[in-house]
Predicted model as a PDB file, atoms N, CA, C, CB and O in Angstrom, pLDDT in the B-factor column:
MODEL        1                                                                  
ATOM      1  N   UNK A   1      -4.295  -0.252   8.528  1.00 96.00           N  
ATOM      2  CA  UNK A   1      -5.167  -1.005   7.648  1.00 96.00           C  
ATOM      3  C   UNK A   1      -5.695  -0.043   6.592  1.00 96.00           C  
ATOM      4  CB  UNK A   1      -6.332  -1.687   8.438  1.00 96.00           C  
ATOM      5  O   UNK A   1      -6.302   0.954   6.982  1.00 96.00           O  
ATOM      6  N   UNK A   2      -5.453  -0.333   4.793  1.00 96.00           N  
ATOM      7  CA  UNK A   2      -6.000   0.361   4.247  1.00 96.00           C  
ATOM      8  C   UNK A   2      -7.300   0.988   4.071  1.00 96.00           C  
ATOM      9  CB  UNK A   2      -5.736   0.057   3.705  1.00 96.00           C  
ATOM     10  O   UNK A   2      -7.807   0.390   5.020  1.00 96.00           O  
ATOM     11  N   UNK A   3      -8.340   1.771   3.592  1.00 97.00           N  
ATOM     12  CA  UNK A   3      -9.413   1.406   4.128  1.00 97.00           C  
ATOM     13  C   UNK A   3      -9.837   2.129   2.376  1.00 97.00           C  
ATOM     14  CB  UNK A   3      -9.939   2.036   5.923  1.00 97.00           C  
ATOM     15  O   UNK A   3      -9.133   2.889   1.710  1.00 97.00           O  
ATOM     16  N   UNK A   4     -11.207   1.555   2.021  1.00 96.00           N  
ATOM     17  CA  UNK A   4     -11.572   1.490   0.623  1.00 96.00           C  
ATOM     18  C   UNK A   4     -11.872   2.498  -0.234  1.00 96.00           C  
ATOM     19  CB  UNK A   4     -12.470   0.846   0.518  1.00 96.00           C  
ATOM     20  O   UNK A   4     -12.257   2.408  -1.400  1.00 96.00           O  
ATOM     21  N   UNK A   5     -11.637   3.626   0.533  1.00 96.00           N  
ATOM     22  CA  UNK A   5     -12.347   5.024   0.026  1.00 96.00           C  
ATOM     23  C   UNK A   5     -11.275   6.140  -0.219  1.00 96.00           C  
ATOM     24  CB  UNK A   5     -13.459   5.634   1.205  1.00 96.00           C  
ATOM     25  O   UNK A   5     -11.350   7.158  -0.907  1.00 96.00           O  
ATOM     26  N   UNK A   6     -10.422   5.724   0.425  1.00 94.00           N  
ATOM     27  CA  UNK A   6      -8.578   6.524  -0.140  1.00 94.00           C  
ATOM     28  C   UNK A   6      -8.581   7.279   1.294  1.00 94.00           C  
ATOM     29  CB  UNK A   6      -8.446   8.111  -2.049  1.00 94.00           C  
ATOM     30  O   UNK A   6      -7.530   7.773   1.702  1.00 94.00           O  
ATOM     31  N   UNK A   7      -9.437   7.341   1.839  1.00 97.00           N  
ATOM     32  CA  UNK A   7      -8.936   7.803   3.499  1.00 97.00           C  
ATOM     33  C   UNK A   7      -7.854   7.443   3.936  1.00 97.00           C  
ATOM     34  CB  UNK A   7      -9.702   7.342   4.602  1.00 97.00           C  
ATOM     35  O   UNK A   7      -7.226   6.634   3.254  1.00 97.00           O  
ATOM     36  N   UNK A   8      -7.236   7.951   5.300  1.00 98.00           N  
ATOM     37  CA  UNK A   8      -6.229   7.437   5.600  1.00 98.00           C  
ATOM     38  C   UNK A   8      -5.842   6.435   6.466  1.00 98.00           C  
ATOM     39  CB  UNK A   8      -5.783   8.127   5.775  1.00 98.00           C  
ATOM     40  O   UNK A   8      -6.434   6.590   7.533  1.00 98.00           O  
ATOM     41  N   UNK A   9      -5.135   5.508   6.480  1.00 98.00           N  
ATOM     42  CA  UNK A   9      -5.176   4.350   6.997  1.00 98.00           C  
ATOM     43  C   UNK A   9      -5.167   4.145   8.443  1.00 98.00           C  
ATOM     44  CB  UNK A   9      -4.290   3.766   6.497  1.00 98.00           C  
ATOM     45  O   UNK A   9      -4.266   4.619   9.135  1.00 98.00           O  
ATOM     46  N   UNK A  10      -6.517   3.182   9.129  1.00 98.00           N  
ATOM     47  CA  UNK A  10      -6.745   2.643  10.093  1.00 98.00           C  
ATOM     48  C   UNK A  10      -4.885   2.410  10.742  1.00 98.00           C  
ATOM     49  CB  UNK A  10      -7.807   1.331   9.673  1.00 98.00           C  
ATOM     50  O   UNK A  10      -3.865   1.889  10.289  1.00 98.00           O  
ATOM     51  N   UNK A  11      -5.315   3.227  12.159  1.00 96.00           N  
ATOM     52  CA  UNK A  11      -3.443   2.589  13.040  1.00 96.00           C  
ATOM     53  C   UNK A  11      -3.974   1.505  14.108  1.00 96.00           C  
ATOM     54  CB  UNK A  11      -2.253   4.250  14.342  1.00 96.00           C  
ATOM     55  O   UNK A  11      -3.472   0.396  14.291  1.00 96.00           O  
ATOM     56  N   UNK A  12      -5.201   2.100  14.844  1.00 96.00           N  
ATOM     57  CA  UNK A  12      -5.544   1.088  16.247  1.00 96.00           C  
ATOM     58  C   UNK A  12      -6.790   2.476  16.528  1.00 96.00           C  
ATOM     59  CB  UNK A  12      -3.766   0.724  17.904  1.00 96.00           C  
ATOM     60  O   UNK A  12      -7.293   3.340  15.810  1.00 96.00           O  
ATOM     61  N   UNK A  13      -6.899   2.074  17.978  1.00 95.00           N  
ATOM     62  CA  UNK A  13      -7.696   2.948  18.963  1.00 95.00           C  
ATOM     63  C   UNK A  13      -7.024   3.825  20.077  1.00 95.00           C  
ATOM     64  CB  UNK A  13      -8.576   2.066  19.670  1.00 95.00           C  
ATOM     65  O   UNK A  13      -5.836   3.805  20.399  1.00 95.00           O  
ATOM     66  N   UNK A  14      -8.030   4.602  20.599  1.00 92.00           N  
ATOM     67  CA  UNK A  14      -7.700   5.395  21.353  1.00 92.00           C  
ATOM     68  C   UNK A  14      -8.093   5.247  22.745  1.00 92.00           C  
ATOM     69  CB  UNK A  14      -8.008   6.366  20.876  1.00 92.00           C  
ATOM     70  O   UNK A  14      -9.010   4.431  22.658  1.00 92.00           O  
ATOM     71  N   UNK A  15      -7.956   5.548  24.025  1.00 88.00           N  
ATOM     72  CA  UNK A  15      -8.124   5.203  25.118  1.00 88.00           C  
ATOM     73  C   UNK A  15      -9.405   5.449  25.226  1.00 88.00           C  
ATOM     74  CB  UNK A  15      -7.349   5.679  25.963  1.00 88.00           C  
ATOM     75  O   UNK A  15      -9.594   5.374  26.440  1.00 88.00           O  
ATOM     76  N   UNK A  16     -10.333   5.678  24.763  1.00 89.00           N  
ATOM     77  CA  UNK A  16     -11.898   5.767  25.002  1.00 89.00           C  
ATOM     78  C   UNK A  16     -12.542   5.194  23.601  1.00 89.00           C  
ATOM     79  CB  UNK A  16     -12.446   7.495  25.339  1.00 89.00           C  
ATOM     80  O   UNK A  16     -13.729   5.313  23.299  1.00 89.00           O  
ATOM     81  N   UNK A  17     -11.808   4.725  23.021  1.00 91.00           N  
ATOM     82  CA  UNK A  17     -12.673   3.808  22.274  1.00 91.00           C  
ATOM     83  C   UNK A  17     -12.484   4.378  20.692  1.00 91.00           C  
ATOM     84  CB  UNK A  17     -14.360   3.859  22.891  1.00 91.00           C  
ATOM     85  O   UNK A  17     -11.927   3.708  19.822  1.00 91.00           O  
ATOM     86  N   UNK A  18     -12.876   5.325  20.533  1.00 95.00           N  
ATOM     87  CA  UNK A  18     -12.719   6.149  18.834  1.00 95.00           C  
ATOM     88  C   UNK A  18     -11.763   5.446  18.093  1.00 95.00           C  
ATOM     89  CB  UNK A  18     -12.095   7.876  18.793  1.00 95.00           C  
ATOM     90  O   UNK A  18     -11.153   4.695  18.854  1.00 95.00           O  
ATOM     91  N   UNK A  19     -11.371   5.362  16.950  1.00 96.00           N  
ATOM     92  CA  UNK A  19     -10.639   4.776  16.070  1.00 96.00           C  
ATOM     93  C   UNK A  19      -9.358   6.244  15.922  1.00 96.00           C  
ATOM     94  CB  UNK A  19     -11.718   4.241  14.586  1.00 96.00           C  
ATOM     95  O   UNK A  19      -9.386   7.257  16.620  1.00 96.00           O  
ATOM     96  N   UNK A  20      -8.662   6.032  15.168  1.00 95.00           N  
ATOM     97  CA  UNK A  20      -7.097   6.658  15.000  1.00 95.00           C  
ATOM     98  C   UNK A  20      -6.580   6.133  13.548  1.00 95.00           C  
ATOM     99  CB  UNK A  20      -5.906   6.024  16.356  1.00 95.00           C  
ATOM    100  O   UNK A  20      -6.505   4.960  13.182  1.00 95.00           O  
ATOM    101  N   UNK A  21      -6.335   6.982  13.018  1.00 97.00           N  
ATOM    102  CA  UNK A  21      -5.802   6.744  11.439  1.00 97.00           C  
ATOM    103  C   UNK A  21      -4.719   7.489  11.392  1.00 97.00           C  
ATOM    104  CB  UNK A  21      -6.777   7.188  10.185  1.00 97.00           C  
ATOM    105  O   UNK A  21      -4.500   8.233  12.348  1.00 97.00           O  
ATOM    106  N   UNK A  22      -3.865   7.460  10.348  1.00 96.00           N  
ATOM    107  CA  UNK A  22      -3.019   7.664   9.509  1.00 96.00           C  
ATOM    108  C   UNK A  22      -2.767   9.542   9.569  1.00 96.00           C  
ATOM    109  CB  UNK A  22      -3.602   6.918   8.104  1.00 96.00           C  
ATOM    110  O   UNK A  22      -3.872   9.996   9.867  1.00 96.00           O  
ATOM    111  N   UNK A  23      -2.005  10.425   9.441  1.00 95.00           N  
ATOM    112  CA  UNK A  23      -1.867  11.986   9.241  1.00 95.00           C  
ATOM    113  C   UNK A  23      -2.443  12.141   8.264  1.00 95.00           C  
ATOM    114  CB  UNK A  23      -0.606  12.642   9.118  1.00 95.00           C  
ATOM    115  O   UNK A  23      -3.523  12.720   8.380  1.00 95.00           O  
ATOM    116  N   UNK A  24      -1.931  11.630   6.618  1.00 96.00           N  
ATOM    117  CA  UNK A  24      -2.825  11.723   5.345  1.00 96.00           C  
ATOM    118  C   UNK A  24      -3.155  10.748   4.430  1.00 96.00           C  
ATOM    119  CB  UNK A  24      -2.382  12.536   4.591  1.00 96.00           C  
ATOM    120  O   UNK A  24      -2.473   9.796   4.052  1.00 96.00           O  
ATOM    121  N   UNK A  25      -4.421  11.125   4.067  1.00 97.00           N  
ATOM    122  CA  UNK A  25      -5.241  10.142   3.329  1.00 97.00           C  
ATOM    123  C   UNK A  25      -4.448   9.906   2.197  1.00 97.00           C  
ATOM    124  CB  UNK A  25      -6.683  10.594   2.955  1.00 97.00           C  
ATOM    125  O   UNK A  25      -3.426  10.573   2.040  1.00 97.00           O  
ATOM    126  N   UNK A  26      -4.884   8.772   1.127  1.00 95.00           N  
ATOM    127  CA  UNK A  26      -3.785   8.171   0.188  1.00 95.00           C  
ATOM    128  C   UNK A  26      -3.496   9.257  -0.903  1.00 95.00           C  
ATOM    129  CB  UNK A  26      -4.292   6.703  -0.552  1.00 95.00           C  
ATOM    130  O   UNK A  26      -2.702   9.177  -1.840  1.00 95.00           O  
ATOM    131  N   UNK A  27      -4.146  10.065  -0.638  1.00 96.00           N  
ATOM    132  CA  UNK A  27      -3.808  11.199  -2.191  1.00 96.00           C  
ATOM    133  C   UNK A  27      -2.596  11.854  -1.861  1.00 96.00           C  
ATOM    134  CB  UNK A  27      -5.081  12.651  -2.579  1.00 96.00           C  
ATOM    135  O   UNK A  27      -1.895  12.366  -2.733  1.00 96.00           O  
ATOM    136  N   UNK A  28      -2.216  11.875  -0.297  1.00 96.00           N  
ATOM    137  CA  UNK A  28      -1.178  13.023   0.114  1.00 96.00           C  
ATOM    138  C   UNK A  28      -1.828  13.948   0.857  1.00 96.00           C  
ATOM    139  CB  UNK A  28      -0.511  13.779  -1.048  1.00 96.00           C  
ATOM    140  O   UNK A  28      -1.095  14.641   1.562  1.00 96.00           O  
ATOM    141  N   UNK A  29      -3.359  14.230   0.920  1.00 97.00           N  
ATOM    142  CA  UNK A  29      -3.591  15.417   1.750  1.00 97.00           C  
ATOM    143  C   UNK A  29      -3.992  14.850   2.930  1.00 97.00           C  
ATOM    144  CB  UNK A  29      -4.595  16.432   1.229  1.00 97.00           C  
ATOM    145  O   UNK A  29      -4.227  13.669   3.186  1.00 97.00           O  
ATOM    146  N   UNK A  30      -4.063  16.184   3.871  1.00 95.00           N  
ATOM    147  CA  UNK A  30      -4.439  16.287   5.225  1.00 95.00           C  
ATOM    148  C   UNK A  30      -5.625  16.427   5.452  1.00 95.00           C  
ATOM    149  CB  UNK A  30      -3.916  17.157   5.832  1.00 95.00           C  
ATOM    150  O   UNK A  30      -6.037  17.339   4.735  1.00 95.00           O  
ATOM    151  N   UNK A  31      -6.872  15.774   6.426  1.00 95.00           N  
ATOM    152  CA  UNK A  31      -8.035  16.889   6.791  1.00 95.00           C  
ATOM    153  C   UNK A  31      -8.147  17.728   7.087  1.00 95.00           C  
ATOM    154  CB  UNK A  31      -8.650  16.892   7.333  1.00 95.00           C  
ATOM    155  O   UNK A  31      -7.484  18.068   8.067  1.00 95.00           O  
ATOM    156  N   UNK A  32      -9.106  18.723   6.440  1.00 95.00           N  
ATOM    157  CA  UNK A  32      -9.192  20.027   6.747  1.00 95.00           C  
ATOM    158  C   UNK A  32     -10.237  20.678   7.877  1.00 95.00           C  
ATOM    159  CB  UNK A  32      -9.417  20.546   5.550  1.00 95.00           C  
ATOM    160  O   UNK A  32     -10.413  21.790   8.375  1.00 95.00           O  
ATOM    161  N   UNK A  33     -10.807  19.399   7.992  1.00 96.00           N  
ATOM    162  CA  UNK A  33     -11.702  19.754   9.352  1.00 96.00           C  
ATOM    163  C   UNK A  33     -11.727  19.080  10.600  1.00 96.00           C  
ATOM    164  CB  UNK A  33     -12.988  19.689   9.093  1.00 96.00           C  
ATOM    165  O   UNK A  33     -12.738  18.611  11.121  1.00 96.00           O  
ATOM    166  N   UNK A  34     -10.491  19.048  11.092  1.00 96.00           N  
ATOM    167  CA  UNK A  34     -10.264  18.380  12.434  1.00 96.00           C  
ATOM    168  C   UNK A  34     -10.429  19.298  13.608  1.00 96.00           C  
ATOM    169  CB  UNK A  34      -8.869  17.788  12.504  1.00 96.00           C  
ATOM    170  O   UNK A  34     -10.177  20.501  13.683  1.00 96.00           O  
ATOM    171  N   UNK A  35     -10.940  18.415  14.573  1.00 95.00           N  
ATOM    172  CA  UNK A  35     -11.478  19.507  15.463  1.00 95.00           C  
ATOM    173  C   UNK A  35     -10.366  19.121  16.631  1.00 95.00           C  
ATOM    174  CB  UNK A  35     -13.328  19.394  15.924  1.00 95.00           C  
ATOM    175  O   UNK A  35      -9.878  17.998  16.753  1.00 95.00           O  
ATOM    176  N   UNK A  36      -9.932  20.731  17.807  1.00 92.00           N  
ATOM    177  CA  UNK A  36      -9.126  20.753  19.042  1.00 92.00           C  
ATOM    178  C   UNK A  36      -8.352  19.275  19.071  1.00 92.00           C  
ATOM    179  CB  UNK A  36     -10.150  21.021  20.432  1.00 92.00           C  
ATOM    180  O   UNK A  36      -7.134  19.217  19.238  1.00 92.00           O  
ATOM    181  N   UNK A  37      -9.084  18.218  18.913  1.00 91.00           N  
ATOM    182  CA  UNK A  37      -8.691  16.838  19.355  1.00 91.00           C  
ATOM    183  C   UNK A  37      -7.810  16.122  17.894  1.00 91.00           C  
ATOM    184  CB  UNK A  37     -10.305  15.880  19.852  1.00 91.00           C  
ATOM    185  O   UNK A  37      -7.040  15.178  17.714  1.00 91.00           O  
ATOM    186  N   UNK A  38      -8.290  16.928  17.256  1.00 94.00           N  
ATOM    187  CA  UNK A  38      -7.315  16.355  15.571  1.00 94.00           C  
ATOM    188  C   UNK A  38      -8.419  15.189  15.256  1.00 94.00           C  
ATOM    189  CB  UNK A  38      -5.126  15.396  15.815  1.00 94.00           C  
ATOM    190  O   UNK A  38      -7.857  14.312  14.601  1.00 94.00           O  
ATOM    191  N   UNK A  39      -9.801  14.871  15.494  1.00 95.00           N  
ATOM    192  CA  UNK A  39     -10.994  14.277  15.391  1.00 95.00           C  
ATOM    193  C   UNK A  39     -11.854  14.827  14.406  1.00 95.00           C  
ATOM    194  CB  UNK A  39     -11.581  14.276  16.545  1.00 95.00           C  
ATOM    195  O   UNK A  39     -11.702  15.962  13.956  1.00 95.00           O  
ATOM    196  N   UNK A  40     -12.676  14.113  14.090  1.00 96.00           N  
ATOM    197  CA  UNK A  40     -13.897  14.394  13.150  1.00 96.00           C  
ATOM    198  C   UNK A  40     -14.639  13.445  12.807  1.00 96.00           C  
ATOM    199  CB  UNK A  40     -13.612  14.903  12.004  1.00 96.00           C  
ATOM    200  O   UNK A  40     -14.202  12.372  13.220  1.00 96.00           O  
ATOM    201  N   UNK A  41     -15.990  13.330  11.977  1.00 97.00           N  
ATOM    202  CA  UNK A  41     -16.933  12.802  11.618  1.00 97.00           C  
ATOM    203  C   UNK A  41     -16.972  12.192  10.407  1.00 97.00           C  
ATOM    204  CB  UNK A  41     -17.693  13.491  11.745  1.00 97.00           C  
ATOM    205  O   UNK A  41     -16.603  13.012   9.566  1.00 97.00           O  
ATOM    206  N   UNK A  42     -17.248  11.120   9.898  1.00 96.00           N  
ATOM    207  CA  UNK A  42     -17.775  11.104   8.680  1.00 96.00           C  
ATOM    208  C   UNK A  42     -18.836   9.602   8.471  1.00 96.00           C  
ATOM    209  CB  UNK A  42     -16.437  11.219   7.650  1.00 96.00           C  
ATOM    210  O   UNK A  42     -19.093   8.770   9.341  1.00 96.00           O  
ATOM    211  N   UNK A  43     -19.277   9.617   7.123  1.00 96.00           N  
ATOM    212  CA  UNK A  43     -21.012   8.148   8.021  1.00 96.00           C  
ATOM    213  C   UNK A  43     -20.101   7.044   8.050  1.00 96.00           C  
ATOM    214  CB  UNK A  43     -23.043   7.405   6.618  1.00 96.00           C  
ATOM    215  O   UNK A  43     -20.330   6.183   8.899  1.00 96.00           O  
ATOM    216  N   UNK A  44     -19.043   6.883   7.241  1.00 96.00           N  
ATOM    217  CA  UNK A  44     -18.260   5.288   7.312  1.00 96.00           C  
ATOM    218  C   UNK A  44     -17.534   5.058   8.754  1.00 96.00           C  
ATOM    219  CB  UNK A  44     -16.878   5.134   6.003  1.00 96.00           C  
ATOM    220  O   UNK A  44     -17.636   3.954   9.290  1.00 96.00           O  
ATOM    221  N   UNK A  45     -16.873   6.003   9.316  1.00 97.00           N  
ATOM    222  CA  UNK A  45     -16.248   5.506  10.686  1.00 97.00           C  
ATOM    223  C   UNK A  45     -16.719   6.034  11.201  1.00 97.00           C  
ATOM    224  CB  UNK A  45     -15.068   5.502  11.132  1.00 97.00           C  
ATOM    225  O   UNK A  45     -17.086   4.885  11.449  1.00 97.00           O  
ATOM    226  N   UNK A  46     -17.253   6.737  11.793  1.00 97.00           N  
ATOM    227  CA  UNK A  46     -18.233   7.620  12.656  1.00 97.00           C  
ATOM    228  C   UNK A  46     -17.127   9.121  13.349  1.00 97.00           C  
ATOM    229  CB  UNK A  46     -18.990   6.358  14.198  1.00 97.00           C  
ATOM    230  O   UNK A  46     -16.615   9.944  12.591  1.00 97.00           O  
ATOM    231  N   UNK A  47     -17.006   9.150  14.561  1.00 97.00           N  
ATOM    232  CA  UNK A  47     -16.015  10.197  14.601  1.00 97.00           C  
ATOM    233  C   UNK A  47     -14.903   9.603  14.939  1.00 97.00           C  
ATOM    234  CB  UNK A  47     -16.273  11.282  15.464  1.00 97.00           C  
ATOM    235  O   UNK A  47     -15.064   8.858  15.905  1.00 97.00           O  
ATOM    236  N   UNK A  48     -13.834   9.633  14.527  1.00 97.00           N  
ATOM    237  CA  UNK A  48     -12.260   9.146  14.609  1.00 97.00           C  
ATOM    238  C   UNK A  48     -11.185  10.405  14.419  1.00 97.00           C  
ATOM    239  CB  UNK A  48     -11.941   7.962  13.299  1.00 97.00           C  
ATOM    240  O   UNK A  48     -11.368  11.495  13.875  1.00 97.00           O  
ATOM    241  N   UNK A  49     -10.040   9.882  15.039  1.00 95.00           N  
ATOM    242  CA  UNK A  49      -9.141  10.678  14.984  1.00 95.00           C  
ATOM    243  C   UNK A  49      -8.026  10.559  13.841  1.00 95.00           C  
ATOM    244  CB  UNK A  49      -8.698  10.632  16.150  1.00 95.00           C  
ATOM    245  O   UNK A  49      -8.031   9.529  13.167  1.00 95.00           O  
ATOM    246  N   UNK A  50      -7.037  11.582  13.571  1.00 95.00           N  
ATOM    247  CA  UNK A  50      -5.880  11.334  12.881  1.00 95.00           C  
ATOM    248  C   UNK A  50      -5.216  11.653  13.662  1.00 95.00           C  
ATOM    249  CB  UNK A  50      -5.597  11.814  11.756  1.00 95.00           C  
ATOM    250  O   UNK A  50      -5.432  12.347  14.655  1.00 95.00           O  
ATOM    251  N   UNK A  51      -3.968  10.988  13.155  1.00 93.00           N  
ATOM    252  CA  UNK A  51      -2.502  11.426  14.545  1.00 93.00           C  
ATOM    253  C   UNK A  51      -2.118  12.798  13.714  1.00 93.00           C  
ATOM    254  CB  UNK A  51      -0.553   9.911  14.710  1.00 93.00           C  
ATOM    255  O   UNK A  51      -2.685  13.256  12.722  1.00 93.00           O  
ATOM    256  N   UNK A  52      -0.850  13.366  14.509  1.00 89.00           N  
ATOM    257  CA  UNK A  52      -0.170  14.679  13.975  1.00 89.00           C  
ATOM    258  C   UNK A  52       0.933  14.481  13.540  1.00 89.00           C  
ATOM    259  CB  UNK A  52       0.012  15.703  14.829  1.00 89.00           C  
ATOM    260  O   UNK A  52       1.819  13.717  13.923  1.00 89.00           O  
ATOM    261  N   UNK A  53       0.861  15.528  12.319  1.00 87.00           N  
ATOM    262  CA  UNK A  53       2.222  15.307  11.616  1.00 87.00           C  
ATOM    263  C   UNK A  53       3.381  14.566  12.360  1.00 87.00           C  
ATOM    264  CB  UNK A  53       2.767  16.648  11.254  1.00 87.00           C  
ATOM    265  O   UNK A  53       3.330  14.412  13.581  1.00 87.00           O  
ATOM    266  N   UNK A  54       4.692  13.992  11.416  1.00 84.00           N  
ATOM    267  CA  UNK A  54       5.994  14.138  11.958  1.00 84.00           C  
ATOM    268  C   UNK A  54       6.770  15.196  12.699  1.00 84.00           C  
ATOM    269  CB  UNK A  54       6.585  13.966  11.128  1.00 84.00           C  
ATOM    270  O   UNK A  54       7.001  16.334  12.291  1.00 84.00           O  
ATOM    271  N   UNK A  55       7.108  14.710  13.746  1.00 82.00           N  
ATOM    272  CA  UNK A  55       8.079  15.912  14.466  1.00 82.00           C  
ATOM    273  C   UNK A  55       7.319  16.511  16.068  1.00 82.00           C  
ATOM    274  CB  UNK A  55       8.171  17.496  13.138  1.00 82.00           C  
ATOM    275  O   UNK A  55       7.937  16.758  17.104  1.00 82.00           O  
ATOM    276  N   UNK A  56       5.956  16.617  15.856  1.00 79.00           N  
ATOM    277  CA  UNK A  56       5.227  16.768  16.846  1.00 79.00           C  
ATOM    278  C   UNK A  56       4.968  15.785  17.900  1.00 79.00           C  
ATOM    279  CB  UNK A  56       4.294  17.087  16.397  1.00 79.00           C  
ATOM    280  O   UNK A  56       4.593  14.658  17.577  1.00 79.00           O  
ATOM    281  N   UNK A  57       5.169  16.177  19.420  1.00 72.00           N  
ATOM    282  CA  UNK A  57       5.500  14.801  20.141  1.00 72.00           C  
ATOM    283  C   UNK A  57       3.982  14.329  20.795  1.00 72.00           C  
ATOM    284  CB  UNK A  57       6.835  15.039  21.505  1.00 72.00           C  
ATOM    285  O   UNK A  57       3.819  13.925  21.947  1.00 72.00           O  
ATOM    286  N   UNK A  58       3.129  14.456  19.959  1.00 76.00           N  
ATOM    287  CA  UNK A  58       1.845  13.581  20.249  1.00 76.00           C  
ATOM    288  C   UNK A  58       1.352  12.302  18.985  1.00 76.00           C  
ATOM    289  CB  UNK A  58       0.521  14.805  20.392  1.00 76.00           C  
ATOM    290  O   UNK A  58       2.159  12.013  18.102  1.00 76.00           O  
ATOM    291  N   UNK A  59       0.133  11.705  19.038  1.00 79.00           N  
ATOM    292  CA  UNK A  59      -0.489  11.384  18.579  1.00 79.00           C  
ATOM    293  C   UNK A  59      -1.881  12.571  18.153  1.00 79.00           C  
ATOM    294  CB  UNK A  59      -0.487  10.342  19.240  1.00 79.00           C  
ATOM    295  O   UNK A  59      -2.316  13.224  17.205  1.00 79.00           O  
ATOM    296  N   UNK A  60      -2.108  12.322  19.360  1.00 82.00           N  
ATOM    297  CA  UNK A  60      -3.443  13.650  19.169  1.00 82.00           C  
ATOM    298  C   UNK A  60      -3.525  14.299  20.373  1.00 82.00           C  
ATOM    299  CB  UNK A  60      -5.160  13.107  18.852  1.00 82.00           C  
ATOM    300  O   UNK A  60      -2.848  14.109  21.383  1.00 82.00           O  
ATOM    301  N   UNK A  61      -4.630  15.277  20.132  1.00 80.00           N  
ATOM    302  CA  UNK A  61      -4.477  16.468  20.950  1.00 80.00           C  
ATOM    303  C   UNK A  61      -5.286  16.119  22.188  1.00 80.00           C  
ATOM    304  CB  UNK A  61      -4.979  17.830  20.215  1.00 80.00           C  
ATOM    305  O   UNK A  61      -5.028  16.931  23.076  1.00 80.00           O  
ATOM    306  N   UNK A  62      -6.274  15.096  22.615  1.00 78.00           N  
ATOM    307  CA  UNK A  62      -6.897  15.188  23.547  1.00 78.00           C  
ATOM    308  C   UNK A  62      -7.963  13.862  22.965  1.00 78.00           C  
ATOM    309  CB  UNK A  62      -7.363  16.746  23.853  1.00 78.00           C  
ATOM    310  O   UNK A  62      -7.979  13.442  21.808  1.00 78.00           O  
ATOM    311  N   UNK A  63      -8.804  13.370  24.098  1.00 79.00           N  
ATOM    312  CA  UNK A  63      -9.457  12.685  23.708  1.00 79.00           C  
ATOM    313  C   UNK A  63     -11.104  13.183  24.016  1.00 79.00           C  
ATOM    314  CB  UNK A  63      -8.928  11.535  24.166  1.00 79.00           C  
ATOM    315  O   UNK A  63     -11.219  14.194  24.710  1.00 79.00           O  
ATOM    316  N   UNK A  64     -12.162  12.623  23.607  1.00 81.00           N  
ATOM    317  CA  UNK A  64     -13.470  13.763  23.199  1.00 81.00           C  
ATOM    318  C   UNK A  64     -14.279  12.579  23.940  1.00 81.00           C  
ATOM    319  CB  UNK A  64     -13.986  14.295  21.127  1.00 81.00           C  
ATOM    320  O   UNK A  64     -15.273  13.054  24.489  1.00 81.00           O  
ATOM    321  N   UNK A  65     -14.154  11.067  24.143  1.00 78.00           N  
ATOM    322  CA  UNK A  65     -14.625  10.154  24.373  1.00 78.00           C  
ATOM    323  C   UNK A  65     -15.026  10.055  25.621  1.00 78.00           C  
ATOM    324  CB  UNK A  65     -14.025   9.401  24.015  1.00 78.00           C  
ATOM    325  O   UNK A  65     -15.330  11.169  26.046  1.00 78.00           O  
ATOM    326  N   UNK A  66     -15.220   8.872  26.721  1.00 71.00           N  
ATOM    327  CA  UNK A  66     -14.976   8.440  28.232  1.00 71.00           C  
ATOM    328  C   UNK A  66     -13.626   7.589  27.784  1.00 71.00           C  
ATOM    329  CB  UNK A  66     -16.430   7.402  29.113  1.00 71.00           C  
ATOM    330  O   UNK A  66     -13.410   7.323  26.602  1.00 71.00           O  
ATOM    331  N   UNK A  67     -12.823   7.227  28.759  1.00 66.00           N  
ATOM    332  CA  UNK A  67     -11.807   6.543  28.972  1.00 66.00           C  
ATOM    333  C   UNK A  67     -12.977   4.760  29.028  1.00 66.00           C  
ATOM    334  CB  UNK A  67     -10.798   7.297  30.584  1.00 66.00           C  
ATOM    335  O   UNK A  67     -14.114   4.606  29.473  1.00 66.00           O  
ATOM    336  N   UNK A  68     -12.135   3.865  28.450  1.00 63.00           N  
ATOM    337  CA  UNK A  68     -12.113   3.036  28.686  1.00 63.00           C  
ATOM    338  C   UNK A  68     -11.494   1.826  29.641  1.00 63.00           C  
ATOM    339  CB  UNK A  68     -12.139   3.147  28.020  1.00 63.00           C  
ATOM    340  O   UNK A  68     -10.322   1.496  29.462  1.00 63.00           O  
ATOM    341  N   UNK A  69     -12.289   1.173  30.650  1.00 65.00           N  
ATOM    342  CA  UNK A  69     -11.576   0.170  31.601  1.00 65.00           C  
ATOM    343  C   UNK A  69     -11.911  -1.198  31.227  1.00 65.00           C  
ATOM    344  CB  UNK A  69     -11.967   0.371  33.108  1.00 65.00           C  
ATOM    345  O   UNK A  69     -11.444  -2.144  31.861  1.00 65.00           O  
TER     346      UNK A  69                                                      
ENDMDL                                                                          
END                                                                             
């Protein structure tokens, strides 16, 4: 899902709840401040993740959340 600010696009969620976007935002770049989990902060989504490049066999590196049941 696009989202209004040129971030990178909404994919789904993550097993504890956090949101999951896109590798890079619409300009072409990457975040530069992702933390261990490929996660971060900002006031519009709160903390969410990006997946990892092509070629790498994850989504992300870990989850920072509780698991969801």
């Amino acid at each position: 899902i696009a989202q209004n600010d040129a971030h990178a696009p909404f994919i789904g969620y993550a097993l504890d709840g956090h949101g999951i976007y896109a590798h890079l935002n619409e300009d072409g770049t990457a975040p530069t401040d992702l933390d261990e989990c490929r996660g971060h902060y900002d006031d519009v989504r709160g903390y969410h993740y990006h997946v990892d490049e092509a070629g790498n066999n994850n989504f992300i590196d870990g989850l920072k959340g509780a698991y969801v049941n």
